[in-house]
C-alpha atoms as a printed R data frame, in Angstrom:
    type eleno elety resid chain resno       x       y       z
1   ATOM     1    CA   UNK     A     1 178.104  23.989  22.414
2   ATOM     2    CA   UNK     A     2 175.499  25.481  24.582
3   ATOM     3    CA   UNK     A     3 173.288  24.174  26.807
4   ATOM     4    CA   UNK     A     4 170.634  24.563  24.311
5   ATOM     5    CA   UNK     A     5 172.051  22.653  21.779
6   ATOM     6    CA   UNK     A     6 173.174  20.155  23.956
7   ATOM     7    CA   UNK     A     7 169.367  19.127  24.974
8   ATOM     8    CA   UNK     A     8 168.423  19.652  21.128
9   ATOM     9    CA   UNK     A     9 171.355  16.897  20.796
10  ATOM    10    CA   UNK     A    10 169.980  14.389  23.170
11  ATOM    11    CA   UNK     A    11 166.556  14.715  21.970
12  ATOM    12    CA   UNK     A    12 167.316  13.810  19.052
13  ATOM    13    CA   UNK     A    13 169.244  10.818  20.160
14  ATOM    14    CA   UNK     A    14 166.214   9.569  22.197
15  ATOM    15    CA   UNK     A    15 163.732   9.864  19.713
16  ATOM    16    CA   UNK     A    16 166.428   8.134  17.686
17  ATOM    17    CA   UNK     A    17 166.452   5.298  19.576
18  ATOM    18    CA   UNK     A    18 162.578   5.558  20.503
19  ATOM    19    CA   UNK     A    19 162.067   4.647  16.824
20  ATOM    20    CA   UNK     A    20 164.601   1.700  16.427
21  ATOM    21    CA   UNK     A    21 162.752   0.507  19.164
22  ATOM    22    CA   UNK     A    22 159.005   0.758  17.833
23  ATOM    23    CA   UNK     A    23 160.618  -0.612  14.831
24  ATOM    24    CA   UNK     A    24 162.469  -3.618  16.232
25  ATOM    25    CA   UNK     A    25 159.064  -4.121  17.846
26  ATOM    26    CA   UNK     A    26 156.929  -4.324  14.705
27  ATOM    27    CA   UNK     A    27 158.949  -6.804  13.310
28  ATOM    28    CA   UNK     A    28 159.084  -8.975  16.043
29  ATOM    29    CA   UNK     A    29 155.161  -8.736  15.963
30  ATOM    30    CA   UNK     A    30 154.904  -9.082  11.875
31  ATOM    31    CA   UNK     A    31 157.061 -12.587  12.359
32  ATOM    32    CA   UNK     A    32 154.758 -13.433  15.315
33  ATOM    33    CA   UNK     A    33 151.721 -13.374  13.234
34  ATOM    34    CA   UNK     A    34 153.163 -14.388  10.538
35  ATOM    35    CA   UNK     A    35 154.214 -17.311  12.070
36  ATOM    36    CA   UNK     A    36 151.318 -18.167  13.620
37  ATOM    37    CA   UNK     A    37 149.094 -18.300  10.262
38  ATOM    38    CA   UNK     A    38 152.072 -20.228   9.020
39  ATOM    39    CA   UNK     A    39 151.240 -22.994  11.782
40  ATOM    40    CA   UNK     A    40 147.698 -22.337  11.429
41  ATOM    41    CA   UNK     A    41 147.514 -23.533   7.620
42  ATOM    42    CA   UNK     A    42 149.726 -26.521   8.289
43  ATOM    43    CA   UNK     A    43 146.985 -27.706  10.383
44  ATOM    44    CA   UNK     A    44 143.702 -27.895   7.940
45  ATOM    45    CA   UNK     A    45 139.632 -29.402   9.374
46  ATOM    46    CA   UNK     A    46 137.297 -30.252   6.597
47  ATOM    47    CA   UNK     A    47 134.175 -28.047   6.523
48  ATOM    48    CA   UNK     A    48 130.401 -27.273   4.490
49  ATOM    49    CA   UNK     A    49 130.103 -25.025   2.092
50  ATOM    50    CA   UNK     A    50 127.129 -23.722  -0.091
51  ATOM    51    CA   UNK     A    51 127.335 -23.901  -3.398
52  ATOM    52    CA   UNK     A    52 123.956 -22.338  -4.667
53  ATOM    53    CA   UNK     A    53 121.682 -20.087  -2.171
54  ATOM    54    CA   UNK     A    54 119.574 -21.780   0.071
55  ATOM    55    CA   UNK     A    55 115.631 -20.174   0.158
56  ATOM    56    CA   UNK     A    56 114.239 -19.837   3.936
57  ATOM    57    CA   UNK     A    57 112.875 -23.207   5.081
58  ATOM    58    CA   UNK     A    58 113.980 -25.536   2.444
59  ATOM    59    CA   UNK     A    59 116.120 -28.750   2.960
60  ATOM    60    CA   UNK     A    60 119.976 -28.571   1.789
61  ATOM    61    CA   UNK     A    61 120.747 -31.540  -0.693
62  ATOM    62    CA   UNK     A    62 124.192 -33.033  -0.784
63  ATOM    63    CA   UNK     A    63 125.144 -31.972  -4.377
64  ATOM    64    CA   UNK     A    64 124.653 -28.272  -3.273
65  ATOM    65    CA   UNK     A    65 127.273 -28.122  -0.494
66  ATOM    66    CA   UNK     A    66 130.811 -29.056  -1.373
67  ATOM    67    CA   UNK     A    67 133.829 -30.196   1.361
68  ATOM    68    CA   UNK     A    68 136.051 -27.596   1.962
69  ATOM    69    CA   UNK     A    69 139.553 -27.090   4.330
70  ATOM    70    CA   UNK     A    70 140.386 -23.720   6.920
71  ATOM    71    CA   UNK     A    71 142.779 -23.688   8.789
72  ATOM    72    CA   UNK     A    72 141.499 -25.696  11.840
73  ATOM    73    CA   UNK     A    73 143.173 -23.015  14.424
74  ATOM    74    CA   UNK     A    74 139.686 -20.644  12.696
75  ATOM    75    CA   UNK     A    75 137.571 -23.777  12.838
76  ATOM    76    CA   UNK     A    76 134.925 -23.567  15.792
77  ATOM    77    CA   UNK     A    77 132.468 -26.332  17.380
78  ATOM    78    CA   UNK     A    78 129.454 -24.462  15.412
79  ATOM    79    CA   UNK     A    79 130.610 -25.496  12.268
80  ATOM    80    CA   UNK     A    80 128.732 -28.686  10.071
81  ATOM    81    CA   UNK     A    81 131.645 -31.275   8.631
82  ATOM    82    CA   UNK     A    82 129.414 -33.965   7.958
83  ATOM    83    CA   UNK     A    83 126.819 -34.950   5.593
84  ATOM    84    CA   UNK     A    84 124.851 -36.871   7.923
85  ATOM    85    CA   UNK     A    85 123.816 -33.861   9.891
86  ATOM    86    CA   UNK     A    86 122.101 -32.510   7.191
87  ATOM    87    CA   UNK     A    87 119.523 -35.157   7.205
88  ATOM    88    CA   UNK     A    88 116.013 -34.116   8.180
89  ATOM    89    CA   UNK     A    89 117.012 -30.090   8.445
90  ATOM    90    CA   UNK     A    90 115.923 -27.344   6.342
91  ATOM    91    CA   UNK     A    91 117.357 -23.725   6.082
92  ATOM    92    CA   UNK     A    92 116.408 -21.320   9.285
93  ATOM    93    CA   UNK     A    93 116.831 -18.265   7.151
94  ATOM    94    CA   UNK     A    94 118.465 -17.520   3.538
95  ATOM    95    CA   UNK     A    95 121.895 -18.806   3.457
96  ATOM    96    CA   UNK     A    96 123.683 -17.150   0.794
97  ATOM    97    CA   UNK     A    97 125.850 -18.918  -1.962
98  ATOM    98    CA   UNK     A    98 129.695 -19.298  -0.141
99  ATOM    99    CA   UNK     A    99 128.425 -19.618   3.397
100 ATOM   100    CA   UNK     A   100 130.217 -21.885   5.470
101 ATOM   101    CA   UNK     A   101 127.314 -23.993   7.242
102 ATOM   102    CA   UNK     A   102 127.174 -23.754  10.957
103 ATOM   103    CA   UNK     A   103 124.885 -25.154  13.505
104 ATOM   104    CA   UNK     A   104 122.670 -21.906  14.025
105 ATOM   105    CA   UNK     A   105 121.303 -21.664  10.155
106 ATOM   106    CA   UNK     A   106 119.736 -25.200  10.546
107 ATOM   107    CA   UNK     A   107 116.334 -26.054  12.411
108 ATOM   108    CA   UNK     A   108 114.582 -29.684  12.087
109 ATOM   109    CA   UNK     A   109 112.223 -30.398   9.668
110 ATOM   110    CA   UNK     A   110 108.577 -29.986  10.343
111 ATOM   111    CA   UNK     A   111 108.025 -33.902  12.033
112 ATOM   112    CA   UNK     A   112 104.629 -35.779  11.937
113 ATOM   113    CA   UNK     A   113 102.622 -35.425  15.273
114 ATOM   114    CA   UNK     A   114 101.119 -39.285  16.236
115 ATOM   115    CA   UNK     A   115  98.353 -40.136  13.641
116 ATOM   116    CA   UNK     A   116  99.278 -38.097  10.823
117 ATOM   117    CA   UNK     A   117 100.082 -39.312   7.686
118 ATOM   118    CA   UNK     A   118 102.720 -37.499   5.054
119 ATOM   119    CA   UNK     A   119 100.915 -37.191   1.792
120 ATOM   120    CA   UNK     A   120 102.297 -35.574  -1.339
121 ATOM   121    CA   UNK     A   121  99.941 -33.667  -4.642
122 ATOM   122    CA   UNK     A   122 101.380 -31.881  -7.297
123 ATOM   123    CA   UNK     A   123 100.071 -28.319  -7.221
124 ATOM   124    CA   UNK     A   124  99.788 -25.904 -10.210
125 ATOM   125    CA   UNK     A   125 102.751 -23.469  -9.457
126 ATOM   126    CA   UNK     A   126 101.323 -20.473 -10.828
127 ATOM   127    CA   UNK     A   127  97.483 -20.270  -9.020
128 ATOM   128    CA   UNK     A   128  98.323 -22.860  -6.699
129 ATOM   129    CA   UNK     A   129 101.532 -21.369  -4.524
130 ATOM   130    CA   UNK     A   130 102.857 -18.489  -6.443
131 ATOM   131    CA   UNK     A   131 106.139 -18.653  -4.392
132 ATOM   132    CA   UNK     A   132 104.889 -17.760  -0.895
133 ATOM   133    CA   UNK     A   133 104.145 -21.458   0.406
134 ATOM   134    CA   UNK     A   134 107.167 -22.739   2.239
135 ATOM   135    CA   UNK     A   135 107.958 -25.529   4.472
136 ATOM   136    CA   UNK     A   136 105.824 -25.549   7.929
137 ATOM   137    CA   UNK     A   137 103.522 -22.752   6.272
138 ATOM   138    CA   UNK     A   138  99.926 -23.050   7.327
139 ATOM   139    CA   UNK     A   139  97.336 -23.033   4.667
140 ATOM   140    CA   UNK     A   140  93.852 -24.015   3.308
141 ATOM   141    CA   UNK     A   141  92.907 -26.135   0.339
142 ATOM   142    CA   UNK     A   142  90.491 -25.746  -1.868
143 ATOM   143    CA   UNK     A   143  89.336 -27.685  -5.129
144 ATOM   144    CA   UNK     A   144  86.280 -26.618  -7.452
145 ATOM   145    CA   UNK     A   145  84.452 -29.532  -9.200
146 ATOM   146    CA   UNK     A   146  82.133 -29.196 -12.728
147 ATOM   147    CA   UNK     A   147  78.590 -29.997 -12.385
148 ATOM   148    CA   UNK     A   148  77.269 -33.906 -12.761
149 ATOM   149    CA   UNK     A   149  74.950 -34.906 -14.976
150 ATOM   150    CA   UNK     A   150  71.493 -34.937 -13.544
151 ATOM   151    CA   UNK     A   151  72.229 -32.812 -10.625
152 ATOM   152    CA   UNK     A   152  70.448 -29.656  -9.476
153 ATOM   153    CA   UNK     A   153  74.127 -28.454  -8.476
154 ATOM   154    CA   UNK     A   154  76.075 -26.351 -10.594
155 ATOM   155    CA   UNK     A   155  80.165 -26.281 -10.655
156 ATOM   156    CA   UNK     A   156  80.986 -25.554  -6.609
157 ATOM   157    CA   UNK     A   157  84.202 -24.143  -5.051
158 ATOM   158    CA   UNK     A   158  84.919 -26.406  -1.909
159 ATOM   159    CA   UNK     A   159  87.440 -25.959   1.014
160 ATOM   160    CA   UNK     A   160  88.312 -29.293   1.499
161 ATOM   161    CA   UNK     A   161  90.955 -28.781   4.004
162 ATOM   162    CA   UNK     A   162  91.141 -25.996   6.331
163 ATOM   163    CA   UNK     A   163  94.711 -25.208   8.321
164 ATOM   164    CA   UNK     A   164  96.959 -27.675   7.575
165 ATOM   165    CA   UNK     A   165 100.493 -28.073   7.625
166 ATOM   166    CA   UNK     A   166 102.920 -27.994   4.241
167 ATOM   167    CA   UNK     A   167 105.597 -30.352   4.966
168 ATOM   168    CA   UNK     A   168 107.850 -29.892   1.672
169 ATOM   169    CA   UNK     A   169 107.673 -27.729  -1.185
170 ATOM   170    CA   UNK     A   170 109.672 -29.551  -4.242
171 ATOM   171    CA   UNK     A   171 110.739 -27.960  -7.154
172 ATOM   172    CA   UNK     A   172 108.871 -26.953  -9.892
173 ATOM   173    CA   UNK     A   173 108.113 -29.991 -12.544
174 ATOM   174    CA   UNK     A   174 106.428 -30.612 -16.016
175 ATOM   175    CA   UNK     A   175 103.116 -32.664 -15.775
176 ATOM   176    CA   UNK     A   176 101.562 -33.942 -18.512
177 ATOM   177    CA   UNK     A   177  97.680 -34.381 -17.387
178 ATOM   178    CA   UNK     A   178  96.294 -36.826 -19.570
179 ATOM   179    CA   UNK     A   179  92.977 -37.503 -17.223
180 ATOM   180    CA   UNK     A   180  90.455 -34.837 -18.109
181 ATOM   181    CA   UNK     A   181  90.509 -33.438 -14.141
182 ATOM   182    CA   UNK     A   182  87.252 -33.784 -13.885
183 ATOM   183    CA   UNK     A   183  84.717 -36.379 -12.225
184 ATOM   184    CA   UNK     A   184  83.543 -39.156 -14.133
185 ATOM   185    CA   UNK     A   185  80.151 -38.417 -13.486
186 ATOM   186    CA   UNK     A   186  80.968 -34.822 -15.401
187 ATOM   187    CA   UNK     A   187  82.231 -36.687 -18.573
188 ATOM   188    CA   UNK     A   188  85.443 -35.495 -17.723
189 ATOM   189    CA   UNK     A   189  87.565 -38.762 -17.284
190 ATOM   190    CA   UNK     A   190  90.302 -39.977 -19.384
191 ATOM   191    CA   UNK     A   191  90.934 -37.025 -21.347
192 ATOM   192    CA   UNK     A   192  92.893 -37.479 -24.770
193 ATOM   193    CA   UNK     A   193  96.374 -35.849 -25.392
194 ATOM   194    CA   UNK     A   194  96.909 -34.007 -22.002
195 ATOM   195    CA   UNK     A   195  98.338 -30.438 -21.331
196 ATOM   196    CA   UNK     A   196 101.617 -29.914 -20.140
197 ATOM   197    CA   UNK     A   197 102.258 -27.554 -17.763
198 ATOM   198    CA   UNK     A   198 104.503 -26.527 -14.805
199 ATOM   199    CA   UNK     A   199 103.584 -28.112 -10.998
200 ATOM   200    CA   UNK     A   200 105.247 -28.215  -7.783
201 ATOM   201    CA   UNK     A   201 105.090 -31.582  -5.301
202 ATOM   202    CA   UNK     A   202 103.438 -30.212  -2.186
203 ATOM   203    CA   UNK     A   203 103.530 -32.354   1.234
204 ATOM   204    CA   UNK     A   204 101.541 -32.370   3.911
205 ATOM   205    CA   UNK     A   205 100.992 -33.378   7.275
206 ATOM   206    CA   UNK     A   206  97.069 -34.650   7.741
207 ATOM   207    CA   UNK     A   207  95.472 -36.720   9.823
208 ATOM   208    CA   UNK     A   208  94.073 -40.344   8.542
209 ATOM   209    CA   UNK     A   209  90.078 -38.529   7.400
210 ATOM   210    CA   UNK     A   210  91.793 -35.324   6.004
211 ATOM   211    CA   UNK     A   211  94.252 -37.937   3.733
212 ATOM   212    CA   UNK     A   212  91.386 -39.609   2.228
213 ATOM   213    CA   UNK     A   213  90.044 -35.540   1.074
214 ATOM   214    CA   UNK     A   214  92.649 -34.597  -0.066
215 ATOM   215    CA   UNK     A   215  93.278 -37.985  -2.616
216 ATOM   216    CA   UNK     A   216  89.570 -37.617  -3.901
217 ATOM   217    CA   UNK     A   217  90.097 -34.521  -4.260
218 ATOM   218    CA   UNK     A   218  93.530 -34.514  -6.162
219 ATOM   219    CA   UNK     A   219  92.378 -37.079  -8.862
220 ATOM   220    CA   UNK     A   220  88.503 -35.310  -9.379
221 ATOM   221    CA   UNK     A   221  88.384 -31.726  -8.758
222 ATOM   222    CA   UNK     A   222  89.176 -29.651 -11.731
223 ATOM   223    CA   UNK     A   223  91.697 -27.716  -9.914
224 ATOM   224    CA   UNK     A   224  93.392 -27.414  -6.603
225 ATOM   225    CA   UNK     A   225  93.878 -24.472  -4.954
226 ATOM   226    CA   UNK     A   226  96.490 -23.466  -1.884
227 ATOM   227    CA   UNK     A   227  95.268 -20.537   0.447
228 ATOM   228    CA   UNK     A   228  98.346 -19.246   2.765
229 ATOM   229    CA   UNK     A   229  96.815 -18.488   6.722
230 ATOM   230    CA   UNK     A   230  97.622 -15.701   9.022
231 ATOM   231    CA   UNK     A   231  96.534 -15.214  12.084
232 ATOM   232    CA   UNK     A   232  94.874 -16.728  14.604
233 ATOM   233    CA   UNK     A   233  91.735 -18.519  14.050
234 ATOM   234    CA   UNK     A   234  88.940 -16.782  12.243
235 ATOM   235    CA   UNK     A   235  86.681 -14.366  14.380
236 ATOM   236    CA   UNK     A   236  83.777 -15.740  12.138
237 ATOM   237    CA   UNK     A   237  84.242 -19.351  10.611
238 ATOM   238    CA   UNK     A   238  84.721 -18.969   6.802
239 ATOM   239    CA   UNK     A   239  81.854 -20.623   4.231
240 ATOM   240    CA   UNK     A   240  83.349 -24.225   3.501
241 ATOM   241    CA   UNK     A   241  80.879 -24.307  -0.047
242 ATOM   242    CA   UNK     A   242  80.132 -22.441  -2.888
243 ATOM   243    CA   UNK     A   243  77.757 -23.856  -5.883
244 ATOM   244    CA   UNK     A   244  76.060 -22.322  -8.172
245 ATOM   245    CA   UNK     A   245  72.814 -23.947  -8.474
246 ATOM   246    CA   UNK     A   246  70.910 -24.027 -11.517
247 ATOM   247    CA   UNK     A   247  67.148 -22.422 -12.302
248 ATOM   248    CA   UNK     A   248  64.466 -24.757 -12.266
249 ATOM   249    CA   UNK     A   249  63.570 -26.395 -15.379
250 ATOM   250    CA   UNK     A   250  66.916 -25.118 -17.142
């Protein structure tokens, strides 16, 4: 054998052993991990899930999150395993259906600043919010009334509110009006056999004078109406009235 051959010989004998070696070390690794995610899933911690996607801003009910185990050896500090610490937090963002819940896609709930009050109205979900009104969105209310009998004043378009805060958007419900949604001075009380028709529950957070608006308001005005505000305040303040008053002797 020749020198040649010889070194062909031994190079083949080291990479020979070269790859018994990767390979005994491959294994070791495989059993390594492998036991380690056996250990891991013997130890379990209970965690949040979603069960339904969560819209931007809206609180997280029990029944849509279910209790779920990982293995605890995944599980970080940022996760939610309690019920209790969903109380009085809405979604920061979208939180898709499957998420696990973690600290970071939670913010508190809009709170009540001293000497507001929290007042609810059901709000016509088609001309009233059309979807963009969320929780802590800033908006304007307005409310048009018929004309009374023996007034010079025709039907008027008022703003009876002007930045305020939405609290809560509910879900959408069926109301039956059965009052007429008018003032009684219009002839409009107690209507007969009501229209049904889809609403949402709106909340707000208004002081004690803006309250007291926003009730007459809610049980005389023909309709309510939800403006969504951008912005700083207005360069020019906005009319607050609009009537259409009748000719003379008409």
């Amino acid at each position: 054998m020749n020198p040649r051959q010889r070194r062909g010989v031994l190079l083949m004998i080291t990479s020979a052993i070269g790859a018994v070696c990767v390979f005994v070390l491959v294994i070791g690794y495989v059993q390594n991990v492998q036991a380690d995610a056996d250990a891991a899933v013997g130890e379990m911690t209970t965690v949040l899930q979603v069960q339904s996607d969560v819209e931007a801003f809206q609180p997280i009910a029990a029944a849509s999150v279910r209790e779920t185990e990982i293995p605890k050896k995944w599980a970080t500090g940022a996760f939610i395993t309690q019920l209790a610490d969903l109380q009085n937090k809405v979604a920061a963002g979208r939180i898709p259906r499957g998420a696990y819940l973690q600290q970071g896609m939670l913010q508190d709930r809009p709170a009540l600043s001293p000497g507001q009050r929290e007042i609810a109205v059901m709000i016509d979900s088609e001309t009233g919010v059309a979807g963009k009104v969320v929780n802590g969105s800033i908006v304007d209310v307005y409310s048009t009334f018929e004309s009374i009998s023996g007034s010079r004043e025709g039907p008027c378009a008022v703003r009876i509110l002007d930045r305020v805060q939405v609290i809560n958007v509910g879900p959408e419900r069926q109301v039956t009006d059965t009052r007429g949604n008018q003032p009684p001075e219009a002839g409009g009380g107690g209507g007969s056999g009501g229209v049904t028709s889809g609403a949402l529950p709106v909340t707000f957070a208004l002081s004690a004078d803006e309250t007291l608006r926003l009730t007459y308001a809610e049980s005389f005005s023909r309709k309510l109406r939800l403006a969504l505000v951008g912005g700083q305040e207005d360069t020019k303040p906005p009319a607050n009235r609009l009537c259409n008053t009748p000719a003379a002797g008409r």
